[in-house]
Backbone as CSV, one residue per row, in Angstrom:
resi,resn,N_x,N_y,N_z,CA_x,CA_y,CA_z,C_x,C_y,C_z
1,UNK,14.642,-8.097,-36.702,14.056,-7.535,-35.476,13.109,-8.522,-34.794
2,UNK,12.367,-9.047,-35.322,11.399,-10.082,-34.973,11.959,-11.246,-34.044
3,UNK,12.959,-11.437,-34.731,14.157,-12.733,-34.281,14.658,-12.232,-33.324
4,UNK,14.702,-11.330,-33.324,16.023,-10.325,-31.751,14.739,-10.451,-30.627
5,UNK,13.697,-9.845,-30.971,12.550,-9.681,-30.054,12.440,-10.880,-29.514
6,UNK,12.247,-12.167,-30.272,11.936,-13.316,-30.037,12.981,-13.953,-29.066
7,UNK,14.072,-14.093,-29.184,15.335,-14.635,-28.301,15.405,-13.433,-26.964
8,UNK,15.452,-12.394,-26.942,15.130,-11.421,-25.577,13.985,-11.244,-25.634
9,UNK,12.915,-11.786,-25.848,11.513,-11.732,-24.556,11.845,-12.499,-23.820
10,UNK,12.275,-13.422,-23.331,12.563,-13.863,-21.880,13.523,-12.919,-20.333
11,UNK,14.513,-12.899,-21.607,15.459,-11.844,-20.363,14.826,-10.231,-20.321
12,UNK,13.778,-9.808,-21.362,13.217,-8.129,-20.760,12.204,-8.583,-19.671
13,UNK,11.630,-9.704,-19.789,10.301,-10.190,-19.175,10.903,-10.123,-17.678
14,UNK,12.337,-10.927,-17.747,12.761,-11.452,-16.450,13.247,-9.562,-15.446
15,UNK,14.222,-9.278,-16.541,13.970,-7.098,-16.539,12.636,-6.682,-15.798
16,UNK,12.111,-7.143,-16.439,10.695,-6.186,-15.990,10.176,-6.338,-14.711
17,UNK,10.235,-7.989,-14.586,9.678,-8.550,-13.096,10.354,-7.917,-12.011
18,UNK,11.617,-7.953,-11.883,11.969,-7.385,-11.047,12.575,-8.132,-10.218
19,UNK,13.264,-7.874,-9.183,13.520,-9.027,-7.980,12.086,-9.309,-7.219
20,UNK,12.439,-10.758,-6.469,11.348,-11.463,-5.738,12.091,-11.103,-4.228
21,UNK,11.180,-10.846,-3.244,11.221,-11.236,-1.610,11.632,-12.727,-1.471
22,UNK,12.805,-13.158,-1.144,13.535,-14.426,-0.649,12.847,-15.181,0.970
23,UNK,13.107,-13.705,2.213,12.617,-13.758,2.929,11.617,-14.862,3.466
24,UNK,12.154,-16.280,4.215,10.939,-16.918,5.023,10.663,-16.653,6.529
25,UNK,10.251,-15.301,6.575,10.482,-15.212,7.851,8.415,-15.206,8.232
26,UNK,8.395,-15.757,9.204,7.406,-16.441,9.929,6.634,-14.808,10.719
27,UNK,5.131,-15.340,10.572,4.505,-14.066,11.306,3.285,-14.846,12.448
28,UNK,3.688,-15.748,12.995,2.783,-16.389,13.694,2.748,-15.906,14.971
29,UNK,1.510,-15.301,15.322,1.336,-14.732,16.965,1.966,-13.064,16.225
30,UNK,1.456,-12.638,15.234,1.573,-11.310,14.446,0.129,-11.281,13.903
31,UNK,-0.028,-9.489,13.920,-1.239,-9.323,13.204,-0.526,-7.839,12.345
32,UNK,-1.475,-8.186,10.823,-1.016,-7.204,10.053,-2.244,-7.067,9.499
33,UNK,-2.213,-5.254,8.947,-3.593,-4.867,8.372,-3.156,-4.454,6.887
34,UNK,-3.350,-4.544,5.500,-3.358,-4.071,4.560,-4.667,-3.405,4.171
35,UNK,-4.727,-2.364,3.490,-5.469,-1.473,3.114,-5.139,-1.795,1.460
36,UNK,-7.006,-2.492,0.911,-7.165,-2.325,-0.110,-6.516,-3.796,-0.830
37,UNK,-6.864,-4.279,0.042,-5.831,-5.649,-0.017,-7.413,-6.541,-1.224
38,UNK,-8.068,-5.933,-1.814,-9.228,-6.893,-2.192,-8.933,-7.306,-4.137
39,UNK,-7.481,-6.329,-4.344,-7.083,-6.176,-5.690,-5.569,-6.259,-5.676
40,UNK,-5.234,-6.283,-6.796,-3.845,-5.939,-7.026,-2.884,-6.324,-6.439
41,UNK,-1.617,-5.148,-6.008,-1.055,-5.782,-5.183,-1.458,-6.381,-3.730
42,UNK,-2.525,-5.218,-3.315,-2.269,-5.600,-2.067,-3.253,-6.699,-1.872
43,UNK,-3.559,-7.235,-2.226,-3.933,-8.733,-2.986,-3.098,-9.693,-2.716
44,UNK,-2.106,-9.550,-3.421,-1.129,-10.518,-3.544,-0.194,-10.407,-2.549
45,UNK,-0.471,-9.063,-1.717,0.585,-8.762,-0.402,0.043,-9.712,0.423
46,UNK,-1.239,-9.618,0.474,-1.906,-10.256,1.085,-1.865,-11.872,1.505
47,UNK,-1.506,-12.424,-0.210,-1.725,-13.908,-0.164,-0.271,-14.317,0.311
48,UNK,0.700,-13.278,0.529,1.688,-13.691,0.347,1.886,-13.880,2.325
49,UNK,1.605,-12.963,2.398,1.781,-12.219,4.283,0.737,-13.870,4.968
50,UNK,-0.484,-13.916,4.361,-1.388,-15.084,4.778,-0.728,-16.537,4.878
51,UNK,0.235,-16.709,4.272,1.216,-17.840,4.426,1.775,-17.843,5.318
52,UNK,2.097,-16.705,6.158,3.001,-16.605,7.452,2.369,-16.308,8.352
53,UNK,1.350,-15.695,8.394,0.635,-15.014,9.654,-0.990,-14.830,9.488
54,UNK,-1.799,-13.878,10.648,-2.596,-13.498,10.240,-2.846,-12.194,9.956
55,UNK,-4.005,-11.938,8.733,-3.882,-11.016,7.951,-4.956,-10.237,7.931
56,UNK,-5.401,-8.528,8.043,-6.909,-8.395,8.248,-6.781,-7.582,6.560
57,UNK,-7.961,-7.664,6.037,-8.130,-7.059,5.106,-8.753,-5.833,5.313
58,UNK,-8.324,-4.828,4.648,-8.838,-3.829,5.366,-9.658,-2.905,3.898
59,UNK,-11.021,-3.042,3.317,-11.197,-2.508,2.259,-12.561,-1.692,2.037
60,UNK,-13.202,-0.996,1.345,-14.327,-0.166,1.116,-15.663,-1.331,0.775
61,UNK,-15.184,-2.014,-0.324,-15.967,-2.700,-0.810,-15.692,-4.669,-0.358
62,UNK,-16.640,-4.414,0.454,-16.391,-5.561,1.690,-16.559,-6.820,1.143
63,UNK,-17.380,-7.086,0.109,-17.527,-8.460,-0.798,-16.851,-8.801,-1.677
64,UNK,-15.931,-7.642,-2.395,-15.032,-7.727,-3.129,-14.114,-8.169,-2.372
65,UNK,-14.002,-7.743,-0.924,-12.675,-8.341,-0.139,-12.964,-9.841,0.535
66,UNK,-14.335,-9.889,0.734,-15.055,-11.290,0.932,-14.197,-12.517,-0.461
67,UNK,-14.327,-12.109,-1.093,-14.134,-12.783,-2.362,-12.306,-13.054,-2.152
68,UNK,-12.009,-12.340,-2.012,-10.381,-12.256,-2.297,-9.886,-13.218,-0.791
69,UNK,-10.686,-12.781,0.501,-10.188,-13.621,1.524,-10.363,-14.968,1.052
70,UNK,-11.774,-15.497,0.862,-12.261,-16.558,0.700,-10.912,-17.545,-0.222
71,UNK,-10.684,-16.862,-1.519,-9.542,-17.074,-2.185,-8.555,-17.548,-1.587
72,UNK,-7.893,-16.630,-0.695,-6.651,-16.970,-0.140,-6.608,-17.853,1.179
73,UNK,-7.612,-17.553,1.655,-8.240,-18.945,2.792,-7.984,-20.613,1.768
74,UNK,-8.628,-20.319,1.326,-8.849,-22.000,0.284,-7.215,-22.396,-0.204
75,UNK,-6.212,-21.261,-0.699,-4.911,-21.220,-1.151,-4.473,-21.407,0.398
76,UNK,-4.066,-20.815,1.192,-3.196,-20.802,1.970,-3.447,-21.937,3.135
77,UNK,-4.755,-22.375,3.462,-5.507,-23.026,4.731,-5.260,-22.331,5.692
78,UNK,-4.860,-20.916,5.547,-5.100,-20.370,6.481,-6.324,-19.796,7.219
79,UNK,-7.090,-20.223,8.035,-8.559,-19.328,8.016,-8.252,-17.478,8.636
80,UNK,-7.207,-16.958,9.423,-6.976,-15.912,9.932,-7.067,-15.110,8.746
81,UNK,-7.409,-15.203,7.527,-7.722,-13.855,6.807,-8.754,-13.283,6.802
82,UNK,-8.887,-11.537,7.748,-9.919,-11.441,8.276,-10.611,-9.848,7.178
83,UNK,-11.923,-10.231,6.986,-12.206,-8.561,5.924,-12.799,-7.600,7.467
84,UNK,-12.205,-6.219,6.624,-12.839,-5.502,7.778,-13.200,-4.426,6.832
85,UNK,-14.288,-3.075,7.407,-14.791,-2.710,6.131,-13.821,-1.140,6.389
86,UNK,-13.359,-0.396,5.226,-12.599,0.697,5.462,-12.754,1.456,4.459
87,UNK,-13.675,2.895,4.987,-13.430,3.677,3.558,-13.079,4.816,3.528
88,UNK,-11.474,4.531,2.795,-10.347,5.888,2.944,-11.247,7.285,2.967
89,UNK,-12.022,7.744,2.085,-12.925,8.561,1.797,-13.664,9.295,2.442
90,UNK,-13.868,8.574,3.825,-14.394,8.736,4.768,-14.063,8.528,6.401
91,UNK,-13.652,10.122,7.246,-12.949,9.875,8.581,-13.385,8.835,9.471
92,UNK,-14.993,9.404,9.290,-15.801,8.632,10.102,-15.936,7.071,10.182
93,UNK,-15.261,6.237,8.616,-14.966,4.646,8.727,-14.031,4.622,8.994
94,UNK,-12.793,6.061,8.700,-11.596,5.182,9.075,-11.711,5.196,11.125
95,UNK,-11.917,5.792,11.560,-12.493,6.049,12.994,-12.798,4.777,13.812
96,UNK,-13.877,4.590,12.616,-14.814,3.219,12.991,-14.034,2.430,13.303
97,UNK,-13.624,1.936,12.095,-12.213,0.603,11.933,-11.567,0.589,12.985
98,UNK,-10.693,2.150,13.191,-9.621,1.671,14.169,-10.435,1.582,15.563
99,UNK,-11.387,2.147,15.928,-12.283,1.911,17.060,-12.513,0.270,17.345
100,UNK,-13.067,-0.143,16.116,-13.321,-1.721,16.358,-11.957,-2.765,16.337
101,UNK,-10.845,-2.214,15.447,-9.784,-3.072,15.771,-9.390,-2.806,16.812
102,UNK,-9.119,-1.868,17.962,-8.374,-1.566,18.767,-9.361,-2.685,19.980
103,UNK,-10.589,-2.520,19.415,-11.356,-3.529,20.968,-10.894,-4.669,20.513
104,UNK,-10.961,-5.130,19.439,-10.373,-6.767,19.112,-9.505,-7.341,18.801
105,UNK,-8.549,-6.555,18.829,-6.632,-6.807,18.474,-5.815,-6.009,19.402
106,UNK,-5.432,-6.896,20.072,-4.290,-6.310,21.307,-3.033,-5.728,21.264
107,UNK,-2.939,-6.572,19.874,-1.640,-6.264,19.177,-1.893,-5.831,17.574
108,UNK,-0.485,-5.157,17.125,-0.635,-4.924,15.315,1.006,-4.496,15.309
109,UNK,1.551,-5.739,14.769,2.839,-5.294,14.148,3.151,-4.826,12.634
110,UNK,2.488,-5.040,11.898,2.561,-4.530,10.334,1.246,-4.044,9.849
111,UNK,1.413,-2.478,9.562,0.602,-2.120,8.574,0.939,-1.212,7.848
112,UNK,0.327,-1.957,6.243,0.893,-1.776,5.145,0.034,-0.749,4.656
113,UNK,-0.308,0.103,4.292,-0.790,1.327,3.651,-0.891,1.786,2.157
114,UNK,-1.571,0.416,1.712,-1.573,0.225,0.471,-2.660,0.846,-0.463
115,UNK,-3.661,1.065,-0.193,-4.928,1.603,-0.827,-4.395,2.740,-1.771
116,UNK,-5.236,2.874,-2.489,-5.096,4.040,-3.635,-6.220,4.617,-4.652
117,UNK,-5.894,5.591,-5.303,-6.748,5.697,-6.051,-5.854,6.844,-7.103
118,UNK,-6.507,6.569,-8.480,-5.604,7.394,-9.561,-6.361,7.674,-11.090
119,UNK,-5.701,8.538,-11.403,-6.520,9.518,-12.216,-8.279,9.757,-12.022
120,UNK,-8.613,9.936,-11.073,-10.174,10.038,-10.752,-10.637,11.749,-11.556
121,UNK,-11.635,11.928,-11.978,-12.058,12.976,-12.175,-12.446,13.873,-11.083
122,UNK,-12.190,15.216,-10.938,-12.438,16.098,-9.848,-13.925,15.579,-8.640
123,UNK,-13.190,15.275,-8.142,-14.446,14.745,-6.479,-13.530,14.678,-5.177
124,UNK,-14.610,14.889,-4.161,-13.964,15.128,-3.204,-14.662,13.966,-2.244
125,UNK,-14.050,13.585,-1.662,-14.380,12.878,0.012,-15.262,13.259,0.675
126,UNK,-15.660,11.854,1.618,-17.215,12.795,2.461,-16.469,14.304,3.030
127,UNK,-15.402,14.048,3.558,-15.080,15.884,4.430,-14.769,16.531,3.836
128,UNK,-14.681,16.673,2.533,-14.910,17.757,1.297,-13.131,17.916,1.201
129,UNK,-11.945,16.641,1.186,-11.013,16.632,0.423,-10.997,16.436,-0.920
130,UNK,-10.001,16.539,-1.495,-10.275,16.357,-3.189,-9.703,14.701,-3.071
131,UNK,-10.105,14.271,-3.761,-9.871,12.213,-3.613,-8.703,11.486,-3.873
132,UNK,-7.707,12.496,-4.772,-6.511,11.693,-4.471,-5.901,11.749,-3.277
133,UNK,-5.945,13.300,-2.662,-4.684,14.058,-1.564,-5.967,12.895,-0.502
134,UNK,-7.637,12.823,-0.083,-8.226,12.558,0.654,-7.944,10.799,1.052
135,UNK,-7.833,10.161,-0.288,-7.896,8.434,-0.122,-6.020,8.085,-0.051
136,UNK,-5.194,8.945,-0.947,-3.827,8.021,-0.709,-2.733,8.892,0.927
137,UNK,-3.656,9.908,0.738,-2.318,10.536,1.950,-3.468,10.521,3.326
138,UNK,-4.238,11.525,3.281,-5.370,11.868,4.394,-5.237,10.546,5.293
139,UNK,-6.196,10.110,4.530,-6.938,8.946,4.734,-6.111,7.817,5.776
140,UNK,-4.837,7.521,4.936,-3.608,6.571,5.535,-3.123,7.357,6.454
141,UNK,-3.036,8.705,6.706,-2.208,9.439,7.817,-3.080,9.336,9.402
142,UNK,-4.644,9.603,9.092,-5.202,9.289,9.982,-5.526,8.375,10.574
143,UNK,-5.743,7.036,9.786,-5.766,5.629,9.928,-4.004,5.217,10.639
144,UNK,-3.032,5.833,10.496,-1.946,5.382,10.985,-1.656,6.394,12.733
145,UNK,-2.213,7.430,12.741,-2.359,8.039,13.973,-2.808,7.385,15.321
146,UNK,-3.746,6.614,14.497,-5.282,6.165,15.151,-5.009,4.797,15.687
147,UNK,-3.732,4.149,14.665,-3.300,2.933,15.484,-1.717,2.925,15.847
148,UNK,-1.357,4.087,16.094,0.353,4.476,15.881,0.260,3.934,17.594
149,UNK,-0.097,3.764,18.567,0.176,3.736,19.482,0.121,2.436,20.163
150,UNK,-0.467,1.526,19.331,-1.061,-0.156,19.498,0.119,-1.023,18.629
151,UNK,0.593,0.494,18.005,1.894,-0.440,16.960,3.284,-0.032,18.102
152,UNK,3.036,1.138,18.807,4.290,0.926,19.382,4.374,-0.269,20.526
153,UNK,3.093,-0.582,20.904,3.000,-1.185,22.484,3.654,-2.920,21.678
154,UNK,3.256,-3.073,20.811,3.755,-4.562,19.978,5.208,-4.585,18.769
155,UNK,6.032,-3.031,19.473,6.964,-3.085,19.137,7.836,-4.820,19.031
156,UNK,8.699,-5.052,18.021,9.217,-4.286,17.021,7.808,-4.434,16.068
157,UNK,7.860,-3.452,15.338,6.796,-2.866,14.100,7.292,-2.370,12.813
158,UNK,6.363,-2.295,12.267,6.245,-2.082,10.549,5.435,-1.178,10.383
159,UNK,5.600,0.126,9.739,4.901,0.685,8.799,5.351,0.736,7.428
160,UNK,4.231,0.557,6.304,5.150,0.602,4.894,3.949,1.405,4.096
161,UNK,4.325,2.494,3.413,3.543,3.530,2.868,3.822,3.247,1.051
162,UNK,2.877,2.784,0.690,2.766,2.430,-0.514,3.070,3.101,-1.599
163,UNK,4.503,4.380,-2.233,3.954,5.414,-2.762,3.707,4.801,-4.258
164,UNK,4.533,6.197,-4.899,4.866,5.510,-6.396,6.032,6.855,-7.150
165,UNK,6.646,6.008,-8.091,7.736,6.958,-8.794,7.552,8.277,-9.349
166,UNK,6.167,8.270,-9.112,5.347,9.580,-9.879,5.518,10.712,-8.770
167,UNK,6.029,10.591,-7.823,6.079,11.442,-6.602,7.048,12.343,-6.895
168,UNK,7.773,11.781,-8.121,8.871,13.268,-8.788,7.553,14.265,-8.997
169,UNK,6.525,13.980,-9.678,5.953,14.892,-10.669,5.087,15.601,-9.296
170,UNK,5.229,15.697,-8.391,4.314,16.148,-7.522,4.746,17.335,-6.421
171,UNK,3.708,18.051,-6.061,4.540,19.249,-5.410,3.205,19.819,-4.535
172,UNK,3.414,19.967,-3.399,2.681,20.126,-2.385,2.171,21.815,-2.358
173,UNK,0.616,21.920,-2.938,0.201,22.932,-3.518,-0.662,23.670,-1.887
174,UNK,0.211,24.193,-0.992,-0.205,24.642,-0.182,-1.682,25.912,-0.729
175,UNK,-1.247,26.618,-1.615,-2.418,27.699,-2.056,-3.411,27.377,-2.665
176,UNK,-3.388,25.753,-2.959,-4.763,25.449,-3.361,-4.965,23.581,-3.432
177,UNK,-4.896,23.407,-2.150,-4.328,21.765,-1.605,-5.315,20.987,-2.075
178,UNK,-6.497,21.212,-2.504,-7.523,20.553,-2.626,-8.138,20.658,-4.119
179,UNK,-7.245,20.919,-5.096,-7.645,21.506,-6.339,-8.988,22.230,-6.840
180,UNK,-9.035,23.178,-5.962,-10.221,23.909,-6.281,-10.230,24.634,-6.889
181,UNK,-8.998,25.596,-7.450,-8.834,26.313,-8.026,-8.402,25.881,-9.226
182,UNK,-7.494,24.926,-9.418,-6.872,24.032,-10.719,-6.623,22.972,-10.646
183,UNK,-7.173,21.834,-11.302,-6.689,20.645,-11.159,-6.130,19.771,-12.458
184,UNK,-5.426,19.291,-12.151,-5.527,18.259,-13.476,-4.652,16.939,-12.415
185,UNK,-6.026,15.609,-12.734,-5.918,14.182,-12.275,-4.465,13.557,-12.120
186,UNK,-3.513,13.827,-13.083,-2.307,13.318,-13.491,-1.857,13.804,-12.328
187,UNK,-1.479,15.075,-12.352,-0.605,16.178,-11.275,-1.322,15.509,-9.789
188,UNK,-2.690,15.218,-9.499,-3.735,15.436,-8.114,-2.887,13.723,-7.698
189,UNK,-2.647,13.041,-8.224,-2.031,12.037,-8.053,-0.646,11.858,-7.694
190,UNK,0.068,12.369,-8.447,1.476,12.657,-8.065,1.422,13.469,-6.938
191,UNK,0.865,14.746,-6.890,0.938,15.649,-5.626,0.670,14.732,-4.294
192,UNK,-0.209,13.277,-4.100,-0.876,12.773,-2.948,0.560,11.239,-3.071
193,UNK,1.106,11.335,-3.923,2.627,10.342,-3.937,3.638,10.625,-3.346
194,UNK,3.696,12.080,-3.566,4.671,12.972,-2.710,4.445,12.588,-1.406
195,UNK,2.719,13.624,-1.160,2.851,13.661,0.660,2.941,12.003,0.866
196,UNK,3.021,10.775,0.387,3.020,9.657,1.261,4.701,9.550,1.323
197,UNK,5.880,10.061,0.726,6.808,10.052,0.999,7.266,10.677,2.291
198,UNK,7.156,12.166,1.737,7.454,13.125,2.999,6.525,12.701,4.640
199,UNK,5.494,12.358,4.318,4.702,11.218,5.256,6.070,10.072,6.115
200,UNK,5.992,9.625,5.753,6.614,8.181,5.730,8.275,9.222,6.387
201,UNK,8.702,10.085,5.918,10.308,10.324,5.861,10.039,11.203,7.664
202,UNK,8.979,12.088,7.559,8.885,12.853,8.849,8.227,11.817,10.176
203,UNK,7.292,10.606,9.940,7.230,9.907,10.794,8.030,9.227,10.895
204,UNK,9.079,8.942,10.102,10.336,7.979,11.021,10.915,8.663,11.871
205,UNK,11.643,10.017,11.609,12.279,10.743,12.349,11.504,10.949,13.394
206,UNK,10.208,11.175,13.636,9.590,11.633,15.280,9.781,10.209,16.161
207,UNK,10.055,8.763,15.062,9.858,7.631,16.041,11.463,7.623,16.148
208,UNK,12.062,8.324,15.780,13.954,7.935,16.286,14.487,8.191,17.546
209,UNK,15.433,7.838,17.552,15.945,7.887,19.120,16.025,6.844,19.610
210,UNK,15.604,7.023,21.159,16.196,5.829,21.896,15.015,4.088,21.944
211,UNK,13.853,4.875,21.616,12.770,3.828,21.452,12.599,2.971,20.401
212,UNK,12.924,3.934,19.382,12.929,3.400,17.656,14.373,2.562,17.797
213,UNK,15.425,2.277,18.529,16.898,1.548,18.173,16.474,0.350,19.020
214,UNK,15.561,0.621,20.074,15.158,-0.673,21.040,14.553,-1.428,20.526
215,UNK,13.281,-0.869,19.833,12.290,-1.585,19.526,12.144,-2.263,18.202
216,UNK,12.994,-1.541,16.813,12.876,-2.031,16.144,11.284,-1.538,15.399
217,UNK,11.011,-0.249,15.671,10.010,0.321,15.384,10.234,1.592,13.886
218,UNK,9.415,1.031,12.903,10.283,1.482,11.235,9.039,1.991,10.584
219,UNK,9.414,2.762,9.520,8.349,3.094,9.049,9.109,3.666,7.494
220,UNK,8.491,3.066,6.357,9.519,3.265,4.654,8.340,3.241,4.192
221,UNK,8.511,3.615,2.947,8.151,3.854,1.692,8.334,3.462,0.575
222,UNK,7.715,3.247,-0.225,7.560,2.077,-1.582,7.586,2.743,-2.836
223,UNK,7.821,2.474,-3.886,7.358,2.221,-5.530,7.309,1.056,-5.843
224,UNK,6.415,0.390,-5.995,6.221,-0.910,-6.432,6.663,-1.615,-7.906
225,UNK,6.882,-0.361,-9.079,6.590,-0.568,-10.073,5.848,-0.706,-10.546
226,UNK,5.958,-0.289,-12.232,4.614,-0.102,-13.374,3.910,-1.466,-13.406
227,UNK,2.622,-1.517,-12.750,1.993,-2.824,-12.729,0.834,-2.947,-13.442
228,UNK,0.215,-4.043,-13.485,-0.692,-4.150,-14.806,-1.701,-4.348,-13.544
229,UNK,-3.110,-3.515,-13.348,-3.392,-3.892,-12.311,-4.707,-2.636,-12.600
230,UNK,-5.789,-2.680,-11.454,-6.655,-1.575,-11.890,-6.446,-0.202,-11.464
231,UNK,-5.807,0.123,-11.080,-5.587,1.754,-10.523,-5.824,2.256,-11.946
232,UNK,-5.404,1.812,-12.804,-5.883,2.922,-13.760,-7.231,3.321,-14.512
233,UNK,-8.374,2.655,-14.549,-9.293,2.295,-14.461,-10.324,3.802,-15.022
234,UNK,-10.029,4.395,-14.215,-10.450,5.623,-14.455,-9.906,6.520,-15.823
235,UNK,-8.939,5.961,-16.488,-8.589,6.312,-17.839,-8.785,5.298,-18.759
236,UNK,-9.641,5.758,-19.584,-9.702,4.990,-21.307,-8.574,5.159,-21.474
237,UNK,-7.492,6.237,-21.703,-6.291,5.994,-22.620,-5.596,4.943,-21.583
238,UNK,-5.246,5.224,-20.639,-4.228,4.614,-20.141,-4.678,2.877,-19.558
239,UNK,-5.872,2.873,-19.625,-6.258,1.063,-19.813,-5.731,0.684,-20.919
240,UNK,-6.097,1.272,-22.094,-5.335,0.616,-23.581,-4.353,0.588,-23.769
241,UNK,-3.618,1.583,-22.753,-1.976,1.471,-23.133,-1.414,0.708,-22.139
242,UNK,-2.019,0.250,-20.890,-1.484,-0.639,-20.394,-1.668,-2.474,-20.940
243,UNK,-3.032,-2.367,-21.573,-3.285,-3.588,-22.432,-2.035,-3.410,-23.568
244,UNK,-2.219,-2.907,-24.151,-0.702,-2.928,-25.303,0.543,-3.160,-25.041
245,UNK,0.271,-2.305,-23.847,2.686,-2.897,-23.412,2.463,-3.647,-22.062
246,UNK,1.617,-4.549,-22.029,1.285,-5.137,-20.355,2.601,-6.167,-20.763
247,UNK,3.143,-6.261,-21.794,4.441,-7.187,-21.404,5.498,-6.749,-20.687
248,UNK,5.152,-5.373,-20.820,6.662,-4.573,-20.014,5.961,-4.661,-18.405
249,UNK,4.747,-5.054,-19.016,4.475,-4.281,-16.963,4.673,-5.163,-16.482
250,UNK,4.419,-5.300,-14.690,4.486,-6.282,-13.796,3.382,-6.603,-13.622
251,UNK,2.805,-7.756,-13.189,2.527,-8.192,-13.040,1.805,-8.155,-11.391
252,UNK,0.745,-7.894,-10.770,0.360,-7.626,-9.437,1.364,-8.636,-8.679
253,UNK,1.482,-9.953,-8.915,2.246,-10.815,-7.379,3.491,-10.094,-8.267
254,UNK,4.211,-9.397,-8.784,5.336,-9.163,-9.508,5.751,-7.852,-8.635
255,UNK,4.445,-7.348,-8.689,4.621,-5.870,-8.101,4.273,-5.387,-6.626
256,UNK,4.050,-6.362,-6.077,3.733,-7.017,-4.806,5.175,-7.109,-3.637
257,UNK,6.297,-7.507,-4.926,7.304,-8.326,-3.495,7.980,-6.931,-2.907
258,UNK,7.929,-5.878,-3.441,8.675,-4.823,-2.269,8.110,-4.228,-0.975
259,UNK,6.940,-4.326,-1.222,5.720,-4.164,0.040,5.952,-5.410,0.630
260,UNK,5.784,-6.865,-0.009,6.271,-8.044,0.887,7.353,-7.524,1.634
261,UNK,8.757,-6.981,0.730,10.313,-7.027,1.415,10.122,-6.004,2.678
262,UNK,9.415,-4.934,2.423,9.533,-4.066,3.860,8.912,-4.852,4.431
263,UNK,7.742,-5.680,4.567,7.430,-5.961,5.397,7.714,-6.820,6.254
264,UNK,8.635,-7.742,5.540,9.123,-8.848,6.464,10.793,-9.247,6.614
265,UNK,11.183,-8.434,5.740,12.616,-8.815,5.444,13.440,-9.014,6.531
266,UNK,14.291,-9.420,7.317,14.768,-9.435,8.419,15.898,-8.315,8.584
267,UNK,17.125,-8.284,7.013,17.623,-7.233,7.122,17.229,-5.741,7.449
268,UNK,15.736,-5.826,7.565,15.587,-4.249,7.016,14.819,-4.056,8.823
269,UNK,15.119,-4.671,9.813,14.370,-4.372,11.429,14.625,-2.889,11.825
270,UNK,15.930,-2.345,11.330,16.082,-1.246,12.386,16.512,-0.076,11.003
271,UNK,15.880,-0.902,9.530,15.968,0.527,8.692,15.133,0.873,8.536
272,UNK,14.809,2.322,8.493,14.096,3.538,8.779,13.807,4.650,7.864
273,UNK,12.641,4.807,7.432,12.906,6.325,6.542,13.742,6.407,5.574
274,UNK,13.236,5.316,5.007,13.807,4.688,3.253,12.628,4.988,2.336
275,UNK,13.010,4.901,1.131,12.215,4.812,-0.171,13.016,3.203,-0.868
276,UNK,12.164,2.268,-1.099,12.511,1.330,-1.957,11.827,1.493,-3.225
């Protein structure tokens, strides 16, 4: 067994990674916003998108994203990686944000809707949502309202809604949306995976028709894969169990390239109201 393990750790490793984004397609005289871009993937969405274009960071904790631009500035020579401060949690920043991007960006062809948050213990958002349904669905739905109309004027466009595979386990608890009555973290997570699907599946269809075939105006949905990365953070068990089998996991730039592929792929201009 040892010997078997030893000769296939390369090809499960290569399994696990996954396919890479091929894609050199160029984003110059493009502006794209990632949410939460100061970790993880969208980190590495980040460093990756910063090679082609310019990139705003869009995150809560503004020095942490200080840190990560600075990073990818020095990597890429790009200086256009810009932090801006955003906290899902709260209407009133996401408001802010799009208030201040809209005076200083004329244009926005890609935004990626990456932010998250998972297994948190029962808390709610400044407007008294509960914090998964408030930071991964709320939060991105209003922040995408708020600039849905600056993305059509710089048609063709990108929206890409970050979910995850856990969106089986989830089910849209109209009689008690905010777990006040019952919660458990696992389920409050999956339930806010869901709405970014059904999210993502009902805003393509309102952009279809004759504008969405012209313009090249899209909007999909993601699973990135099991990544080794901090979302889990908020669990003792599940930090240790991702330290233990982090060989199976991906790797953040690993788990990164399908958010890259919607975002830039050339095949994918006029597909719509997908799950990758």
């Amino acid at each position: 067994v040892p010997v078997f393990l030893f000769v296939a750790a390369p090809y499960i490793r290569r399994y696990v990674a996954g396919g890479r984004c091929k894609s050199t397609a160029r984003l110059e005289g493009k502006v794209v916003i990632i949410t939460g871009a100061n970790t993880g993937i969208g980190k590495e969405t980040a460093r990756d998108l910063a090679q082609r274009g310019k990139v705003i960071i869009a995150c809560r904790d503004t020095a942490k994203a200080e840190a990560a631009a600075n990073e990818i500035r020095a990597e890429t020579g790009n200086q256009q990686v810009i932090v801006k401060k955003l906290d899902l949690a709260d209407t009133k920043s996401i408001r802010e944000f799009a208030e201040r991007f809209l005076a200083e960006e004329k244009e926005l062809h890609i935004l990626i809707n990456n932010a998250g948050v998972m297994l948190c213990p029962y808390s709610k958002t400044a407007d008294g949502f509960e914090m998964h349904l408030g930071v991964n669905h709320l939060g991105h739905f209003l922040l995408t309202f708020l600039l849905l109309e600056r993305l059509k004027q710089s048609a063709p466009a990108r929206i890409v809604n970050v979910s995850s595979l856990a969106h089986h386990g989830g089910r849209i608890r109209f009689h008690d949306l905010h777990g006040e009555k019952s919660y458990n973290r696992g389920l409050a997570y999956c339930h806010s995976k869901l709405a970014n699907v059904l999210f993502t599946r009902e805003l393509a269809r309102r952009l279809q028709g004759k504008f969405q075939r012209q313009a090249g105006f899209t909007a999909n949905a993601l699973h990135p894969g099991s990544v080794s990365s901090e979302l889990v953070r908020h669990s003792f068990v599940m930090t240790w169990l991702w330290k233990i089998f982090s060989f199976f996991l991906k790797t953040p730039c690993e788990g990164a390239q399908t958010s890259i592929y919607c975002a830039v792929a050339e095949e994918l201009e006029s597909v719509t109201g997908q799950y990758f």
